[in-house]
N, C-alpha and C positions, 0 to 999 in steps of 0.2 A: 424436567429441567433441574439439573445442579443448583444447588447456593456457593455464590463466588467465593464467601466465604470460607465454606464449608471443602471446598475446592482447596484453596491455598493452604488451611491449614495439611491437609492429605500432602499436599504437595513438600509439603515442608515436613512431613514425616519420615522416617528413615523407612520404616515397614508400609511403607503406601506408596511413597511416592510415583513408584514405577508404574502400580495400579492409575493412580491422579493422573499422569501425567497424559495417558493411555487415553483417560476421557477429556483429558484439556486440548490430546490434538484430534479428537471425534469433534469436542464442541466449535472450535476455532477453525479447522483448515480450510474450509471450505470459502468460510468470509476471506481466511488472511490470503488465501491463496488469490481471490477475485483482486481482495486489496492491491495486494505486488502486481499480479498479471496488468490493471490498470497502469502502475506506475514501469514496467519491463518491459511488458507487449508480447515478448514469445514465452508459450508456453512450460519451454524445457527449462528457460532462466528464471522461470517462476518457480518451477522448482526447486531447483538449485538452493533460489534465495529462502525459500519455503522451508526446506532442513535447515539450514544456517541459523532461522530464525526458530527450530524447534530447540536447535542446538544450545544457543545462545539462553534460552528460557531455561531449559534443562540444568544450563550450568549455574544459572545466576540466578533460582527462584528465591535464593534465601536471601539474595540482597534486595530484591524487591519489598518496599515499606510500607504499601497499601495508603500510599498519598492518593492512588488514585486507583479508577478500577481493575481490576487484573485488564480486561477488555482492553482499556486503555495503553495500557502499558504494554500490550503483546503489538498492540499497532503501531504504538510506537518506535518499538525492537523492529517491523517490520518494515516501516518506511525509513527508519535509517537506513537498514542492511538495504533496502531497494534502492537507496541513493548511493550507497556505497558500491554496489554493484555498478551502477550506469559510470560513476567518476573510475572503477578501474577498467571497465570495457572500453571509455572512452579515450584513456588515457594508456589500454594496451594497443587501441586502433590509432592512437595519435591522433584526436580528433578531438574538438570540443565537446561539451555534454550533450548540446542542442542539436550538435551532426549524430553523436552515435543514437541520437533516440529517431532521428529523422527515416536513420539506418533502419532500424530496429522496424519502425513504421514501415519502410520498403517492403523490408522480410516478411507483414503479416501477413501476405497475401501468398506466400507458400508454408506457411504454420499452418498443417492439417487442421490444428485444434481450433485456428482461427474462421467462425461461424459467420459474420458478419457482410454483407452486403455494401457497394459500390458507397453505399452513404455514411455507411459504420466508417468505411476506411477515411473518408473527406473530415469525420467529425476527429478520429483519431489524428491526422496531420494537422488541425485545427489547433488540437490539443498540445499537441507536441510543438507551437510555435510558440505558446505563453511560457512567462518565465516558473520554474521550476515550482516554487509555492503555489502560485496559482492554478497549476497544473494537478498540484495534489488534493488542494482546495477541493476545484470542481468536480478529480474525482469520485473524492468522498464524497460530497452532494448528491454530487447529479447522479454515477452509478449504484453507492452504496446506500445511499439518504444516510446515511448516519448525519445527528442532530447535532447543530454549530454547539453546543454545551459538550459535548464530549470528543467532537473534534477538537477543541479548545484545549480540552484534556491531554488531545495526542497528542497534535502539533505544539502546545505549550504553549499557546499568543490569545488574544481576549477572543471573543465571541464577535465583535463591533469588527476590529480588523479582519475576521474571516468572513464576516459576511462583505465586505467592502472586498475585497480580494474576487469572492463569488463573484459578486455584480459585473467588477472590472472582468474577468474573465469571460463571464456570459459574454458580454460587448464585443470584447474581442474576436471571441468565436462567432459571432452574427455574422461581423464586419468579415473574417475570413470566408466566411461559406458564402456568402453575400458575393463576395469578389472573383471567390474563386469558382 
């Protein structure tokens, strides 16, 4: 395992960097990729969003100030571009954000890559009816467990309101599965 440190500095080298960058998308794509697929749903838009966001990293390593941990920061790069993606898909379909992801939900069920079973797809429409933050909330939780201290980190909001958002979300999602 790399020291993140040890990492950035490479990265921030003129004679390395291309080496760095080489093991930052070995160490990372795999998480950020689950990340995005959670908040996208298909596959191919995961990728899409996935280079944008090596791209974005690539271009901007030196502005990064190490407020927080690389980790941090690459997820954060990635759930913006994940939201940015859904508001211009939504908005090239002329459709709200809540319809193009409802879309999206339709679709998994012809996404070859998509694995999941009659109850994956009820928990993923579940998912896609909370509002946008708490969507990403219980992603991170419940799929990725990443620890409310470092989602704090990504998202930028306390520890207190991400766990209250979790809560709220769980409920929600009982009450939908419950219903539906």
């Amino acid at each position: 395992m790399i020291d993140e440190t040890q990492l950035l500095d490479q990265l921030k080298s003129e004679n390395q960097k291309d080496k760095a960058f080489r093991a930052l998308i070995t160490l990372y794509k795999e998480r950020l990729y689950w990340h995005i697929r959670n908040i996208v749903k298909s596959h191919d838009d995961t990728d899409d969003v996935l280079q944008n966001v090596f791209i974005k990293v690539y271009k901007n390593i030196d502005n990064f100030k190490g407020d927080s941990k690389l980790f941090s920061w690459l997820y954060r790069i990635a759930t913006n571009e994940s939201i940015t993606f859904i508001n211009k898909n939504a908005k090239r379909l002329q459709v709200t954000n809540e319809k193009a992801q409802q879309l999206a939900i339709n679709n998994l069920t012809s996404d070859v890559y998509f694995e999941g079973d009659a109850i994956q797809l009820k928990l993923q429409k579940a998912i896609a009816t909370l509002p946008e933050k708490q969507q990403l909330v219980f992603n991170m939780k419940y799929f990725e467990g990443i620890k409310y201290k470092d989602m704090a980190d990504i998202l930028e909001t306390s520890e207190g309101a991400l766990k209250a958002s979790y809560h709220i979300a769980v409920k929600k999602i009982e009450a939908y599965l419950t219903k539906n």
